[in-house]
DRENKOLPA-616325 format. One record per residue (C-alpha): y, z, x. Coordinates in steps of 0.05 Angstrom, whole numbers, m for minus. Each point is the difference from the previous one (the first is absolute). Layout:
BEGIN
Y|Z|X
...
end
This chain:
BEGIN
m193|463|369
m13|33|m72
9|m13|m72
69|29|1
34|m40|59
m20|m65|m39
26|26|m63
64|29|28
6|m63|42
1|m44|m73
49|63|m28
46|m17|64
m2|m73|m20
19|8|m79
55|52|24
27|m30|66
47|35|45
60|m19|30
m16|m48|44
m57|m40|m49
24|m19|m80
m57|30|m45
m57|m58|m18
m14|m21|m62
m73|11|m30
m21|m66|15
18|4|72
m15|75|13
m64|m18|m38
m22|m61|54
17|50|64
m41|45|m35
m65|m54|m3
11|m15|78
m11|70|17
m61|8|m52
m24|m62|31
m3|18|72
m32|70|m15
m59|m27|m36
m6|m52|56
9|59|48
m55|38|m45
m50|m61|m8
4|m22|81
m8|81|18
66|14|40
15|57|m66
m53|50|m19
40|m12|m69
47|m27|m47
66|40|m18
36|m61|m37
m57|m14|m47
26|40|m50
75|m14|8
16|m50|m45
59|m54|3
43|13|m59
m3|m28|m61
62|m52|m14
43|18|m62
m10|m45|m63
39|m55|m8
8|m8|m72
3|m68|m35
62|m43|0
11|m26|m74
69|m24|m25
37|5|m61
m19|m30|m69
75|m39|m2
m21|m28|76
m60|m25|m18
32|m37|m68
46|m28|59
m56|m20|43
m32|m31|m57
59|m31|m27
14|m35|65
m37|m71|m3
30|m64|3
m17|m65|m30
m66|m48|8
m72|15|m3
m6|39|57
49|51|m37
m44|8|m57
m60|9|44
35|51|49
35|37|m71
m76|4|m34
m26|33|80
55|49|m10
m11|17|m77
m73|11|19
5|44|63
49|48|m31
m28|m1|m69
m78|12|20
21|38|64
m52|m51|44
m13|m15|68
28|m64|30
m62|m20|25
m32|12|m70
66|m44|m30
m14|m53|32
m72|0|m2
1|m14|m76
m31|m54|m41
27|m28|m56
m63|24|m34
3|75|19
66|4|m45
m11|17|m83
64|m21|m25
m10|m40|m68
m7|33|m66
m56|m38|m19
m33|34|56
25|70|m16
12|47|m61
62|1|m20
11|79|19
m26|m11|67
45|m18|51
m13|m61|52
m34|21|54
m25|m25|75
m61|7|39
19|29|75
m47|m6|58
16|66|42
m20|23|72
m85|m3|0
10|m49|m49
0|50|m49
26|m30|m67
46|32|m55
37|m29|m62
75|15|m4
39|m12|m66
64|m50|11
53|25|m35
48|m57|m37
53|m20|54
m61|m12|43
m35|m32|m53
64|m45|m17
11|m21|67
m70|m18|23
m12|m43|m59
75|m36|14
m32|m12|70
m68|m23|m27
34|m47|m50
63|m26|31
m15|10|74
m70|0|25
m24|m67|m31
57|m43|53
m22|51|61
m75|m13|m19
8|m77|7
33|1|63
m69|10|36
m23|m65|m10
m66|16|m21
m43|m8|m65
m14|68|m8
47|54|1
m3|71|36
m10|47|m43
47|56|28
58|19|m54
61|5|58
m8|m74|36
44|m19|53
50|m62|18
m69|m42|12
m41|19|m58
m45|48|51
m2|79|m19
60|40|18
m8|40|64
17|74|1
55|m29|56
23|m45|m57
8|55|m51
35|37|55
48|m43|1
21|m8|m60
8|69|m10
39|3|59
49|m60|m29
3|31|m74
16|79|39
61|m40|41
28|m36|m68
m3|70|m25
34|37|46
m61|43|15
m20|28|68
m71|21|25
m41|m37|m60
m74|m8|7
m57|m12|m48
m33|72|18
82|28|m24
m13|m37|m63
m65|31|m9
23|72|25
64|m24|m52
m50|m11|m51
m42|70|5
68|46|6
28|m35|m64
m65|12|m38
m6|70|15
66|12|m11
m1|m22|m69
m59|42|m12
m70|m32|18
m52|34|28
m14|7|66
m79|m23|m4
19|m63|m40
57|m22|43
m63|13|49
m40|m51|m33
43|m44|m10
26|m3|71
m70|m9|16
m14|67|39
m63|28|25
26|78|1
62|27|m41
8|34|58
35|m69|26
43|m2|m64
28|62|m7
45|m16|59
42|m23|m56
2|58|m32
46|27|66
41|m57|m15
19|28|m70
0|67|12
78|m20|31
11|m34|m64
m19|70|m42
51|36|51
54|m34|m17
m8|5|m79
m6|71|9
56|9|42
52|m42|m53
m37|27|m57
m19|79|7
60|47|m5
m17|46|62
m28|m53|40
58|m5|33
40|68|32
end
């Protein structure tokens, strides 16, 4: 066996032939880890003098870019509580995922206290803003723009205070999204209400990460910069967040194409 029967055996496997369908990366790619495997078992045990698939490597999966909708389906999405505390709560979650771009698990992992929302507390040209707990528990401060802002402090006035006293106890929890029972809202909780709210709206495929994917493309395609949509989003590398940047590039195509007289022959 040598280096070029393993790699024309993963070339047979991405091509196929007329009695096989062509694999896709992922699959040709995990055929292509067997074989590696059993040579370097074959090398370490001594039945092969050496290794011809070490250097073969599975191929690399294409890039799946991120899935963000438009602006008028998120308005929907937003747009789509119904009545009762529980609406204002789930309408504030929804405000505050696609307006900071944030995790779910950092969402729901909020205090009351991490949140700057009062004017008193702020100068009046600075916006409100939140304190997110990322992955490592690294921690980053994310201006809330003023639907957010309006629709957290309808929750914190009109809604919280009734879901805070159904627990019973003499002291509150001090998470900002509470549930039925007063408790902190679980990211299954928040799930679900996103879920219900994508439903009302008509809206297919809706997650908190396609908020926060939503929430990138839209800033970069109104013009921010790629290493503060980084820092906002929380990333370690821009390398991460100029995924996005693939997203818009589709966006640029299409204004060239209606816009540029020989774009088009």
């Amino acid at each position: 066996m040598t280096t070029e029967d393993v790699a024309d055996f993963l070339a047979g496997l991405r091509e196929g032939d007329c009695d096989h369908p062509p694999l896709a990366a992922s699959s040709a790619g995990r055929a292509v880890v067997a074989v590696r495997g059993l040579h370097s078992f074959a090398l370490s045990e001594g039945l092969a003098s050496s290794d011809p698939a070490r250097i073969v490597r599975p191929p690399a999966p294409p890039r799946r870019l991120p899935k963000a909708i438009s602006i008028p389906d998120v308005e929907r999405l937003l747009a789509a509580a119904e009545a009762g505390a529980a609406a204002l709560r789930d309408r504030s979650l929804l405000e505050l995922l696609y307006g900071t771009g944030a995790r779910i698990s950092e969402a729901v992992g909020l205090d009351v206290d991490d949140l700057q929302l009062s004017s008193e507390s702020r100068s009046a040209a600075m916006p409100a803003t939140v304190r997110l707990s990322g992955k490592g528990g690294k921690q980053r401060v994310v201006p809330v723009g003023r639907f957010a802002r309006e629709a957290i402090e309808a929750y914190l006035i009109r809604a919280r205070p009734a879901l805070a006293a159904a627990t019973g106890r003499a002291v509150a929890s001090p998470a900002l999204f509470l549930n039925a029972r007063g408790g902190r809202l679980t990211r299954q909780g928040a799930w679900g209400a996103l879920r219900a709210a994508a439903a009302r709206a008509g809206l297919a495929e809706v997650s908190p990460h396609v908020l926060r994917h939503s929430f990138a493309t839209h800033l970069l395609d109104g013009g921010a910069d790629v290493r503060v949509v980084q820092e906002l989003l929380g990333h370690a590398s821009v390398t991460t967040t100029q995924v996005y940047t693939l997203v818009t590039v589709d966006k640029l195509r299409e204004v060239y194409a209606a816009a540029h007289p020989r774009a088009l022959g």
